[in-house]
LUMKOLVEX-102436 format. One line per 4 residues: their letters; for each residue x, y, z of N, C-alpha, C. Coordinates in Angstrom, 2 decimals, padded with zeros to 5 digits. Atoms other than C-alpha are relative to their C-alpha. Layout:
A> X,Y,Z,X,Y,Z,X,Y,Z ~ ... $
//
This chain:
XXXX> 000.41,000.24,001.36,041.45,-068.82,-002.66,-001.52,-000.10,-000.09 ~ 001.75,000.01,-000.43,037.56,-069.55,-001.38,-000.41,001.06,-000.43 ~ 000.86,-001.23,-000.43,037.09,-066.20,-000.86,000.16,000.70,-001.48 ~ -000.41,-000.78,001.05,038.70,-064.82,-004.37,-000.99,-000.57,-000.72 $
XXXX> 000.88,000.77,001.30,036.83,-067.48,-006.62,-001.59,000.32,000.43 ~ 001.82,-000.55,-000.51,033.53,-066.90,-004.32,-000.12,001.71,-000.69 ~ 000.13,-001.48,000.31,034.26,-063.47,-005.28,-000.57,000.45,-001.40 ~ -000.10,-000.03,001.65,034.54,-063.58,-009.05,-001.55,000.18,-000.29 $
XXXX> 001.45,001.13,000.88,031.04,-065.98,-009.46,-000.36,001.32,000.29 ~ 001.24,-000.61,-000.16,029.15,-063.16,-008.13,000.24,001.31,-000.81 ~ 000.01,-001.55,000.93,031.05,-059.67,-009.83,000.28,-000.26,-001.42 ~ -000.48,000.40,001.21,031.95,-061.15,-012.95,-000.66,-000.79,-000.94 $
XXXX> 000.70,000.90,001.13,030.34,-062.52,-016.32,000.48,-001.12,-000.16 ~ -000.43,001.79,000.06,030.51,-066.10,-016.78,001.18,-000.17,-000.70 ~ -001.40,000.28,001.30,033.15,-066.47,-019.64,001.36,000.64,001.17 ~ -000.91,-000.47,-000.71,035.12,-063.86,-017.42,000.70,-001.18,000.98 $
XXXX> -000.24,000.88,-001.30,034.95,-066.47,-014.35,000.76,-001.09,-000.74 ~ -000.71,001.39,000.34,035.65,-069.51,-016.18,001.27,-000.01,-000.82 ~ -001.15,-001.03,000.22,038.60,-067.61,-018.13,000.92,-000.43,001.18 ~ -000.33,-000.19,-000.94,039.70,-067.10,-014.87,000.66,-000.91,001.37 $
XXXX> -000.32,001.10,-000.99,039.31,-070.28,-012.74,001.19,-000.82,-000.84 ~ -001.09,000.81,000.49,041.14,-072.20,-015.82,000.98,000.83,000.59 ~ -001.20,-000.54,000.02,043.73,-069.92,-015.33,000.75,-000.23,001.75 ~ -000.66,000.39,-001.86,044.28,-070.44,-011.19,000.51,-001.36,-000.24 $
XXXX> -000.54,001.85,-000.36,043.74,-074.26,-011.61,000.77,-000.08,-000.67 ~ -001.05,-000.15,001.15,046.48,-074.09,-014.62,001.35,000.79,000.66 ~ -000.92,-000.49,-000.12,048.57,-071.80,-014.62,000.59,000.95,001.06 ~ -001.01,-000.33,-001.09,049.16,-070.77,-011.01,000.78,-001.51,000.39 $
XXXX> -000.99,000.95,000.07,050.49,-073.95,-010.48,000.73,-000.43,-001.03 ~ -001.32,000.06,000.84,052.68,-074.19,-013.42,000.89,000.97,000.57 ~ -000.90,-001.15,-000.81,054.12,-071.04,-012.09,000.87,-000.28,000.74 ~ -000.77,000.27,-001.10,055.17,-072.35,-009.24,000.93,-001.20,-000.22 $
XXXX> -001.59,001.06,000.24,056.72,-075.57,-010.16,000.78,000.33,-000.76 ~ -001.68,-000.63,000.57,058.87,-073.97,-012.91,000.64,000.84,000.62 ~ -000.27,-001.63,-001.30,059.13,-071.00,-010.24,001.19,-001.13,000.46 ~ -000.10,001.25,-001.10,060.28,-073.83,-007.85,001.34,-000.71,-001.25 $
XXXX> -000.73,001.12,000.79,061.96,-076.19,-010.23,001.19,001.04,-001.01 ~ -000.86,-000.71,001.51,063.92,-074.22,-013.14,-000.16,001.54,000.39 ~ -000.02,-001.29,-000.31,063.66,-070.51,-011.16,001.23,000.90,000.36 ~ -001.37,-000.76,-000.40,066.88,-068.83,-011.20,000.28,001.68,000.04 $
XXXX> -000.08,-001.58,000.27,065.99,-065.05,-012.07,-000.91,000.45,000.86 ~ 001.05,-000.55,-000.56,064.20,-063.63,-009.74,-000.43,001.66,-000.38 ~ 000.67,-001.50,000.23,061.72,-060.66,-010.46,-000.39,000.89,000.87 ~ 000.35,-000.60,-001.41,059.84,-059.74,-007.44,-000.03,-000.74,001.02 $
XXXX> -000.18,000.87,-000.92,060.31,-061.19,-004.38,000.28,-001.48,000.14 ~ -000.55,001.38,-000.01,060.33,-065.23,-004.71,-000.72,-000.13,-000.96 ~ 000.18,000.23,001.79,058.81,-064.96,-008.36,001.17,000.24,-000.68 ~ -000.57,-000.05,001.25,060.73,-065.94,-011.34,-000.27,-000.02,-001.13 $
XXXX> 000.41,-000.39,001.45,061.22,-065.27,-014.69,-000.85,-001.34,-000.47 ~ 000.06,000.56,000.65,061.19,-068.52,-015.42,-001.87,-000.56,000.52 ~ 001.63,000.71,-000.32,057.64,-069.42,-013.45,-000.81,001.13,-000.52 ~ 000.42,-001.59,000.60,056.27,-066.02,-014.85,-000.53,-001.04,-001.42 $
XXXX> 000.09,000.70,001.31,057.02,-067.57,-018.56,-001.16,-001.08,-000.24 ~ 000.71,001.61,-000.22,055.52,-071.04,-017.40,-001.85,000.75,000.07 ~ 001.56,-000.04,000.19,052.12,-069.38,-016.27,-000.57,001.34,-001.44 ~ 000.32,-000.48,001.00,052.12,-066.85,-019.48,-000.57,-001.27,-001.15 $
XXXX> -000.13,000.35,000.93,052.32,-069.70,-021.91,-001.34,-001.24,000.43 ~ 001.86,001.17,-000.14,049.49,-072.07,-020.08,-001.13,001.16,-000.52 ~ 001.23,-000.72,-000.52,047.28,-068.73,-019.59,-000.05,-000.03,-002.01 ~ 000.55,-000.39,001.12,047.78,-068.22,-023.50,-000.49,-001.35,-001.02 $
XXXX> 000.33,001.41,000.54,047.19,-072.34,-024.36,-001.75,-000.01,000.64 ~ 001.40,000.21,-000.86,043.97,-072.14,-022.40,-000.58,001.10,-000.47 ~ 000.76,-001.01,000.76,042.94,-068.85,-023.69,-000.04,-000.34,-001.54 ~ -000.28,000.14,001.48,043.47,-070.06,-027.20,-001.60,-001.25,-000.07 $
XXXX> 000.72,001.10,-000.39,041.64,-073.31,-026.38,-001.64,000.41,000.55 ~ 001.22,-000.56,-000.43,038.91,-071.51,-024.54,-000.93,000.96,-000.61 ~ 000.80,-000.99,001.07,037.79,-068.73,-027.08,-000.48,-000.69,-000.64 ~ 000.64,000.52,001.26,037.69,-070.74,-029.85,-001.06,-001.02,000.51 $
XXXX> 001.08,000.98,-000.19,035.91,-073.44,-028.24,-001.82,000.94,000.33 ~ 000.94,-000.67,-000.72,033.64,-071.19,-026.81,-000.71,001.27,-001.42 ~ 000.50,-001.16,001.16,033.38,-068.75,-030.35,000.10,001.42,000.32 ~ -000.09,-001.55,000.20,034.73,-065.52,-028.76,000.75,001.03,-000.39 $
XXXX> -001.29,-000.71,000.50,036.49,-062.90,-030.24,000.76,-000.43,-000.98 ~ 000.15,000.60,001.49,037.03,-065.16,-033.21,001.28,001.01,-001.02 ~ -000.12,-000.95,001.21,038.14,-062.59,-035.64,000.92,000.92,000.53 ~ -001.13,-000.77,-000.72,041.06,-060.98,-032.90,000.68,-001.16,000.90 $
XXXX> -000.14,000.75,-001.13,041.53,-064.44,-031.08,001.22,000.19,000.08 ~ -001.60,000.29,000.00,045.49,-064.39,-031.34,000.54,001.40,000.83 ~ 000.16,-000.98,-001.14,045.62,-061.13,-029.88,-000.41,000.02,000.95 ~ 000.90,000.49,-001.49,043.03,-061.85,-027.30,001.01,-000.46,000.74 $
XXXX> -000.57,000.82,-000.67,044.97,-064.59,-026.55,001.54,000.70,000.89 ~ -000.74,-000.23,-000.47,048.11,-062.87,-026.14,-000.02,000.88,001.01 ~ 000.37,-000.75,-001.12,046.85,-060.11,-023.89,-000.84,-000.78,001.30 ~ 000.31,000.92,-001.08,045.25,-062.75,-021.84,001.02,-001.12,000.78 $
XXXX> -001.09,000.47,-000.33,048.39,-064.51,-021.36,000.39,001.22,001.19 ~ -000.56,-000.50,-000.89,049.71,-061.44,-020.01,-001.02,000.55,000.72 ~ 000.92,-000.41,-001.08,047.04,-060.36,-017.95,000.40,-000.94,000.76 ~ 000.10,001.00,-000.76,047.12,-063.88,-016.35,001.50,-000.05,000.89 $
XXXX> -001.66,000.17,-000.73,051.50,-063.45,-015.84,-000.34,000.69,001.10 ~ -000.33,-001.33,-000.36,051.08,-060.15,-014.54,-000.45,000.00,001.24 ~ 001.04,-000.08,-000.87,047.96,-060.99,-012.52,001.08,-001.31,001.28 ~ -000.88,001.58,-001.16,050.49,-064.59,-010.82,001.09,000.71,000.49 $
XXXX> -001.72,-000.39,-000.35,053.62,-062.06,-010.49,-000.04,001.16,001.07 ~ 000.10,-000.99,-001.07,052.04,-059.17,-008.97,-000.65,-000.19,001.75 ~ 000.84,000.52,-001.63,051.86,-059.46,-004.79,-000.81,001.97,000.23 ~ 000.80,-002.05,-000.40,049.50,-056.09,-003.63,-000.11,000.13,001.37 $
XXXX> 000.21,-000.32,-001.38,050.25,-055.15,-000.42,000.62,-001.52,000.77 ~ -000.07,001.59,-001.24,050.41,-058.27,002.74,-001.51,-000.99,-000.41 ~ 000.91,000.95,000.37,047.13,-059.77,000.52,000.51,-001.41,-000.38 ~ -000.42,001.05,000.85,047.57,-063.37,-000.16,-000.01,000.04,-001.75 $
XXXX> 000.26,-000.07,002.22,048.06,-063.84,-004.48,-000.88,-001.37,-000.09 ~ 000.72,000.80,000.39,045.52,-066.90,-003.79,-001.59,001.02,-000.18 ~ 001.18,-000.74,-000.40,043.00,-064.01,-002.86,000.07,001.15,-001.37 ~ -000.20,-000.84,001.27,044.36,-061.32,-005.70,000.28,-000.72,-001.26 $
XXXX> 000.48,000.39,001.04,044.93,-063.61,-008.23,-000.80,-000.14,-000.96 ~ 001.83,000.26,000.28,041.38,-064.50,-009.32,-000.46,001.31,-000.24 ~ 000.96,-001.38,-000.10,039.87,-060.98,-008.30,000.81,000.98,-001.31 ~ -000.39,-000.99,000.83,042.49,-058.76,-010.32,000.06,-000.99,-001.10 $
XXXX> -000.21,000.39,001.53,042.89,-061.34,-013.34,-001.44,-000.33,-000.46 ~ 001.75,-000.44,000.63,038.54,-060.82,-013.73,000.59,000.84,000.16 ~ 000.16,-001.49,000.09,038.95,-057.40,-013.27,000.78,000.41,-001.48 ~ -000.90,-000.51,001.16,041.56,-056.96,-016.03,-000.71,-000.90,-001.38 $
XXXX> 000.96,000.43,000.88,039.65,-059.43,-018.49,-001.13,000.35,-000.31 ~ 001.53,-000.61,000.49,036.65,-058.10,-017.94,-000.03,001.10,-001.14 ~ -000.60,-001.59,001.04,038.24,-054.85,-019.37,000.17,-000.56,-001.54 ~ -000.81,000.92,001.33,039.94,-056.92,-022.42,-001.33,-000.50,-000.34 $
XXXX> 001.18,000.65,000.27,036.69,-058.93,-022.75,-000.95,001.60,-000.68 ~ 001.03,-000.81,000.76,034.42,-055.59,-023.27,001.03,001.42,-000.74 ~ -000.49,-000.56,000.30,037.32,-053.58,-025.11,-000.10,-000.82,-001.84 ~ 000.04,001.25,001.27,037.37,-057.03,-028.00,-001.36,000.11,-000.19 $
XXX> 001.61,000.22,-000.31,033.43,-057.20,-027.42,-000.43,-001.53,000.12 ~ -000.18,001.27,-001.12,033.82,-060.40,-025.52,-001.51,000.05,000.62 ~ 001.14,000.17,-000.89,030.89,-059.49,-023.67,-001.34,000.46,-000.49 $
//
């Protein structure tokens, strides 16, 4: 996880990063304890629906919380938000290869915001 978040600070615009870190410290661990706790469907490998759901619905409480506080995208935030939700699932559900998801987490959910960020004009 060192190496992903060290990663971010340096390729990624600030908003992107901090976007980003809420979303590890959040909603990868929601993931996992509803994963863990209340996980009965499995999707891919030892992800579930139901921890999937769990880190969609932090990533889009924290993206909601975080725009507005912050004033971005204002005038699309609900959208934002919801495509940042799923960036953030997509980014906790997908494993790539034998990489750890503490190491791809972070790196691909900037990479995909960044996109979303200068597609809204986030940036």
């Amino acid at each position: 996880m060192l190496i992903g978040i060290s990663a971010i600070i340096f390729l990624f615009p600030r908003d992107v990063v901090l976007t980003t870190m809420l979303f590890v410290a959040v909603a990868d661990p929601a993931a996992s304890y509803f994963g863990v706790r209340f996980g009965r469907d499995k999707l891919i490998g030892n992800k579930s629906l139901q921890g999937t759901m769990a880190a969609f619905f932090a990533c889009f409480l924290l993206a909601l919380f975080f725009y507005y506080a912050k004033d971005l995208m204002r005038e699309r935030l609900f959208i934002v938000c919801l495509l940042s939700a799923l960036i953030g699932a997509i980014s906790e559900l997908l494993p790539l290869g034998r990489l750890d998801d503490n190491l791809i987490f972070p790196v691909l959910n900037a990479t995909l915001l960044t996109g979303l960020f200068y597609i809204f004009g986030g940036l």
